[in-house]
Every structure is written in C-alpha cells, then in structure tokens.
FIKOLZA-1660 file (N, C-alpha, C; in steps of 0.1 Angstrom, whole numbers, plus 5000, padded with zeros to 4 digits):
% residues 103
   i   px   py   pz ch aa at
   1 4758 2191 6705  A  X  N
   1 4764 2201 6696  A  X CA
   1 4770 2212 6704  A  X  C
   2 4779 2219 6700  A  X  N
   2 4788 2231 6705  A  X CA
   2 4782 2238 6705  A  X  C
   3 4782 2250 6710  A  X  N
   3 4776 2262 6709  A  X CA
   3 4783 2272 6700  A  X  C
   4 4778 2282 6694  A  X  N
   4 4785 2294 6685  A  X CA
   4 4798 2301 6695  A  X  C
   5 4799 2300 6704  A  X  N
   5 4807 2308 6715  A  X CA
   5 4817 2292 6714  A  X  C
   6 4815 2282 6714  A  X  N
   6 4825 2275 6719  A  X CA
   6 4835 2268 6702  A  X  C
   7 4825 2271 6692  A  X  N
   7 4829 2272 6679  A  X CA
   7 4838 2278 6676  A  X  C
   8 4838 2290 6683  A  X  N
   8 4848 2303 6678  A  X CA
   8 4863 2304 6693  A  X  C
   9 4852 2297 6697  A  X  N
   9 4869 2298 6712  A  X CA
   9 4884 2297 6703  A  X  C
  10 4895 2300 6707  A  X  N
  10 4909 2297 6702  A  X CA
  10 4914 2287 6716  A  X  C
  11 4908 2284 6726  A  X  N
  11 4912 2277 6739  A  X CA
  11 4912 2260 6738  A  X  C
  12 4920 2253 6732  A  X  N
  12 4923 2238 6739  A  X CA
  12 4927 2232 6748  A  X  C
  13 4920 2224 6753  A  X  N
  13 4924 2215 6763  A  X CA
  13 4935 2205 6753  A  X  C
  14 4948 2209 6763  A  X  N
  14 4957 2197 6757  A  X CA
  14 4962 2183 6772  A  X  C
  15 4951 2173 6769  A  X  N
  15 4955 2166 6775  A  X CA
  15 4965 2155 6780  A  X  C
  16 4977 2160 6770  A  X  N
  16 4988 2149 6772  A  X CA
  16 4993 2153 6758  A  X  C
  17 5008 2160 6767  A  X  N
  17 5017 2155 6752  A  X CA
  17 5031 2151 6759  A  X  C
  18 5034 2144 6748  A  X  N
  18 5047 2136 6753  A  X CA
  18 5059 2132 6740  A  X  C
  19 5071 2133 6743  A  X  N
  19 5078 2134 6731  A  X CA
  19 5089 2120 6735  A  X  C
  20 5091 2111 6728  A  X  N
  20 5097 2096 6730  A  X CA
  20 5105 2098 6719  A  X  C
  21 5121 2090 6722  A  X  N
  21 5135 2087 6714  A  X CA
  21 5128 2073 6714  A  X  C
  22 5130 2067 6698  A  X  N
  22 5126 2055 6698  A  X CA
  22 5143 2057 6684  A  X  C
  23 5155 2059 6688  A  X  N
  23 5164 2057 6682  A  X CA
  23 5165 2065 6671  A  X  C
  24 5161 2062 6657  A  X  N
  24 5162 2071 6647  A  X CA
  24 5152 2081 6646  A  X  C
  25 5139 2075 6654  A  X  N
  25 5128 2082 6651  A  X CA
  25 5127 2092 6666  A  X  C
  26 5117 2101 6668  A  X  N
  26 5113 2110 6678  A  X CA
  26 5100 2110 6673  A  X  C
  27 5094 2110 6682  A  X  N
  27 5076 2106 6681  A  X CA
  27 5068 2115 6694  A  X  C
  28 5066 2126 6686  A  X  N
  28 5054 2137 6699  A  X CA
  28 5042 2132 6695  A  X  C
  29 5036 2128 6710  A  X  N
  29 5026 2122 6707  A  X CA
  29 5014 2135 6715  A  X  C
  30 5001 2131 6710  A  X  N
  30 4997 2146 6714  A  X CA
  30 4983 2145 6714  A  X  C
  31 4973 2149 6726  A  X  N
  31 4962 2145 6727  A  X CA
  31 4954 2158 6732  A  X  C
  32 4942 2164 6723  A  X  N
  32 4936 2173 6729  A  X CA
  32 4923 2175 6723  A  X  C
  33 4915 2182 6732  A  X  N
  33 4902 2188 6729  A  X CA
  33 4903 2186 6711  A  X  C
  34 4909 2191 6706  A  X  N
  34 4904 2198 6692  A  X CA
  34 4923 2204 6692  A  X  C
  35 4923 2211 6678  A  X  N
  35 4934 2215 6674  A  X CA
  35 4932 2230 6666  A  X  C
  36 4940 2243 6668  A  X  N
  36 4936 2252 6660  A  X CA
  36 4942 2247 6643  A  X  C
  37 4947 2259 6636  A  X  N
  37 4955 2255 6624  A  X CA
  37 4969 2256 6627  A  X  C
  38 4976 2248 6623  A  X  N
  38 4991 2250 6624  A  X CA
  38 4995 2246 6637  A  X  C
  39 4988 2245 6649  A  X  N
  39 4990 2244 6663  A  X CA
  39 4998 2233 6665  A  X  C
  40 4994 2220 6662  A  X  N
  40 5008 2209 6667  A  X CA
  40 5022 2211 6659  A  X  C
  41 5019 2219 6647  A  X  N
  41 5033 2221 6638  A  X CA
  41 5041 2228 6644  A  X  C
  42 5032 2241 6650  A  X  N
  42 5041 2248 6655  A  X CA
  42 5045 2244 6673  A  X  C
  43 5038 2233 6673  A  X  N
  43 5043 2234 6689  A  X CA
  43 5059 2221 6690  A  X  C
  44 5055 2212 6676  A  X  N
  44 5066 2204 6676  A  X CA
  44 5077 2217 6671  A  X  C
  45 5075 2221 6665  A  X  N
  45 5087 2236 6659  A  X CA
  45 5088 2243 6674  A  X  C
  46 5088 2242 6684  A  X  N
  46 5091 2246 6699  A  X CA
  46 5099 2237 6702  A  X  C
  47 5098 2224 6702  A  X  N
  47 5104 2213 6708  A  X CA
  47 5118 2213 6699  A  X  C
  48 5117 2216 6689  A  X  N
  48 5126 2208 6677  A  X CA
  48 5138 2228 6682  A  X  C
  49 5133 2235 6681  A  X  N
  49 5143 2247 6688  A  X CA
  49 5150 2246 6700  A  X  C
  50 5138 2242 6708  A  X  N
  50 5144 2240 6722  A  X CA
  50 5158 2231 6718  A  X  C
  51 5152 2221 6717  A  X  N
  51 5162 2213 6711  A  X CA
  51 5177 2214 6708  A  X  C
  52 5176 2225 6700  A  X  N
  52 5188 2229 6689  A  X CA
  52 5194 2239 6698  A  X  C
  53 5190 2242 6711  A  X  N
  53 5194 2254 6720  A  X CA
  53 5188 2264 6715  A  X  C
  54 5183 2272 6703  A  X  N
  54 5176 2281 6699  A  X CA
  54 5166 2287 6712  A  X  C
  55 5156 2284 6718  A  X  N
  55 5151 2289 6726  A  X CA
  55 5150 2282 6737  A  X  C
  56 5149 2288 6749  A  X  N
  56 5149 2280 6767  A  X CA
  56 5136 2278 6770  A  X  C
  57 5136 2264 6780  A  X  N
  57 5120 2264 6785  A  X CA
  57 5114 2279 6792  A  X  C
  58 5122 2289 6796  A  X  N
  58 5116 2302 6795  A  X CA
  58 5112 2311 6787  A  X  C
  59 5119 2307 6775  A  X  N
  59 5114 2318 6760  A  X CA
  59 5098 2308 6760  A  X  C
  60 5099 2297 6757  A  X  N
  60 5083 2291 6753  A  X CA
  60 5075 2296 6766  A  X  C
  61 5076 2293 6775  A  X  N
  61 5066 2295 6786  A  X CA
  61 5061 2312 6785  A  X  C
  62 5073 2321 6780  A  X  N
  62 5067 2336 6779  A  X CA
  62 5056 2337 6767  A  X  C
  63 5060 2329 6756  A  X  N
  63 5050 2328 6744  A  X CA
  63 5033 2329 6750  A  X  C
  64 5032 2324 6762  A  X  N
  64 5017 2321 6766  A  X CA
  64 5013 2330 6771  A  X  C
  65 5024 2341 6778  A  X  N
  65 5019 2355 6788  A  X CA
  65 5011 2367 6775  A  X  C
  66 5013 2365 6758  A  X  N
  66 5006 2377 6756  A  X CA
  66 5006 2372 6738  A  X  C
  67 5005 2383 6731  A  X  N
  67 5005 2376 6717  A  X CA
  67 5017 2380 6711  A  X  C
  68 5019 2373 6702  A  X  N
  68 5034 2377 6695  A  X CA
  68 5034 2366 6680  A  X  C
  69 5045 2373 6670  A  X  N
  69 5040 2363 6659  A  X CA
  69 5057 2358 6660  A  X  C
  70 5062 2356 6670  A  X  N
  70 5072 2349 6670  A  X CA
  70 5073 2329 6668  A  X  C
  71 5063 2324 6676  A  X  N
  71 5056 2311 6675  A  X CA
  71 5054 2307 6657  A  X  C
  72 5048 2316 6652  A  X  N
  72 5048 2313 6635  A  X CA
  72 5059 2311 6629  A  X  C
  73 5072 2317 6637  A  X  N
  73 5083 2315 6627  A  X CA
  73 5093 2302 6629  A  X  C
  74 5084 2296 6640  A  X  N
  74 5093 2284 6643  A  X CA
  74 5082 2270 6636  A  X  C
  75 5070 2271 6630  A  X  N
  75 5062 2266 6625  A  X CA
  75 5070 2251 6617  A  X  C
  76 5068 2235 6619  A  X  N
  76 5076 2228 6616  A  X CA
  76 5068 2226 6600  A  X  C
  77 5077 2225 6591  A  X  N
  77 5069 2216 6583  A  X CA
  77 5062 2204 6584  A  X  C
  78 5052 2204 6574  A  X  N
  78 5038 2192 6573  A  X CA
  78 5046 2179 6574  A  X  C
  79 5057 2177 6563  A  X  N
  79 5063 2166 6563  A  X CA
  79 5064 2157 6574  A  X  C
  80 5064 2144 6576  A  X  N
  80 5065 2134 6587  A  X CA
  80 5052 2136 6601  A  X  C
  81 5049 2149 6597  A  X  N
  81 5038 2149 6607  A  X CA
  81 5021 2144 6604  A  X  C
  82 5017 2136 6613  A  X  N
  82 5004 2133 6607  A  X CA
  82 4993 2127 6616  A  X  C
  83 4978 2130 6619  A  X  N
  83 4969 2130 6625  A  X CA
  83 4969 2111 6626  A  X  C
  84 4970 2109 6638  A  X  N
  84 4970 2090 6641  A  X CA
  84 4957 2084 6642  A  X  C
  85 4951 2096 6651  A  X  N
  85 4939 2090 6656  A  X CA
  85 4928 2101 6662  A  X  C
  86 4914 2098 6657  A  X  N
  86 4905 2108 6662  A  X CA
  86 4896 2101 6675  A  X  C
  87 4891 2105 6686  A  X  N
  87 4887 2099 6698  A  X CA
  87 4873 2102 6696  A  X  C
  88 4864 2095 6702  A  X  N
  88 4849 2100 6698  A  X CA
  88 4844 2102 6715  A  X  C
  89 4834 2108 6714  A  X  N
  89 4830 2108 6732  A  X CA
  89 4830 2096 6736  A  X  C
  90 4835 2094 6748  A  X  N
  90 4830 2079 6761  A  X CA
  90 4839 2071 6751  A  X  C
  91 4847 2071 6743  A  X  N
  91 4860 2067 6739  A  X CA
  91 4871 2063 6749  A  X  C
  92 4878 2053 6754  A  X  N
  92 4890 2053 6758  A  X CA
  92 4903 2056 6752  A  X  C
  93 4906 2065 6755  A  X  N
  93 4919 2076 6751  A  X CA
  93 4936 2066 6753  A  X  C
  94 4941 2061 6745  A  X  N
  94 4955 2057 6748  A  X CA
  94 4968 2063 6750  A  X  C
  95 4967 2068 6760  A  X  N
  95 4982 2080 6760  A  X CA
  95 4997 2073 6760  A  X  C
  96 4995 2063 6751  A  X  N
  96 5010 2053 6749  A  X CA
  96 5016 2059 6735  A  X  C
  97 5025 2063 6737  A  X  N
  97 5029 2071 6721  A  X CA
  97 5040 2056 6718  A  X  C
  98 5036 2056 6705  A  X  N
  98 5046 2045 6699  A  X CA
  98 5049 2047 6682  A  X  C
  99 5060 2041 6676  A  X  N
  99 5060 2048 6663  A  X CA
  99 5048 2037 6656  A  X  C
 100 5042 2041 6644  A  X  N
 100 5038 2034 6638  A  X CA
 100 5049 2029 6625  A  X  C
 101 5048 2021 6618  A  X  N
 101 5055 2012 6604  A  X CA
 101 5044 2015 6598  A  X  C
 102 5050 2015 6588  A  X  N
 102 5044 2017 6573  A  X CA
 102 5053 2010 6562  A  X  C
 103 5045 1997 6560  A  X  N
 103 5053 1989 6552  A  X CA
 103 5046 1989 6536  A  X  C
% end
C-alpha cells in the first residue's frame, strides 16, 4: 500500500513516451507511474502545438522550471484519447506503441 505522503505527491515517473505516424493516424504512446488529472491531455496538447509551430522545444522544457497556468490552455480534448492498458506490479511493460482497430 502507498503511504499518505506518496498519495498526495503530484510527482510521476514517466517511463516511456513515444509519438508514431502510422499514416492517417498519430499514436502517443505513454507509460508511467500513475497519471495526475488532465496530465496526458495536456501533454499530447504540447506535442500537437509544438507541432503546429505554436511553441519550441524550449517553451515546453521552461513549463517544468516553475508553475504557470499556461500548460492548461493547450489541454487536448478527451476525444480519440483513451487509457489502453493498466500494468500490475512484476507485470511485463510493452513499450511498442501501435494503433489499435476497432471494428
């Protein structure tokens, strides 16, 4: 069990993220400790700016030196986004991002 101090932490270990052109689709794949709220939406809403030229890999990297509610405003919508897989301890972790089908 966690402890009350590690309950309340805002700190994730993000072990692997990776963003793949699979043609029509783009697939960030993303593996960590735990997740706060809104945290992968807004981190794909970093990638999808970057993207667009909107911000440089130096504007995101400053986002981490202090607090700012600028990160919220790039927040992606829920849409197309969705949780693949939960890992349990002593689990083997597959860091292969691929799209899934839904037929």
């Amino acid at each position: 069990m966690y402890s009350e101090q590690e309950q309340r932490s805002t700190k994730t270990e993000i072990m692997h993220a990776e963003v793949k052109d699979f043609g029509d689709l783009i697939v960030f794949h993303v593996i960590g400790s735990h997740f706060l709220w809104k945290q992968v939406r807004r981190m794909t809403g970093f990638f999808v700016e970057t993207g667009r030229g909107n911000l440089s890999p130096d504007d995101v990297a400053s986002f981490f030196s202090g607090n700012s509610d600028i990160p919220a405003k790039f927040t992606a919508p829920p849409s197309g986004l969705f949780l693949h897989k939960v890992y349990y301890r002593k689990e083997d972790i597959s860091y292969t991002a691929r799209p899934l089908l839904f037929l």
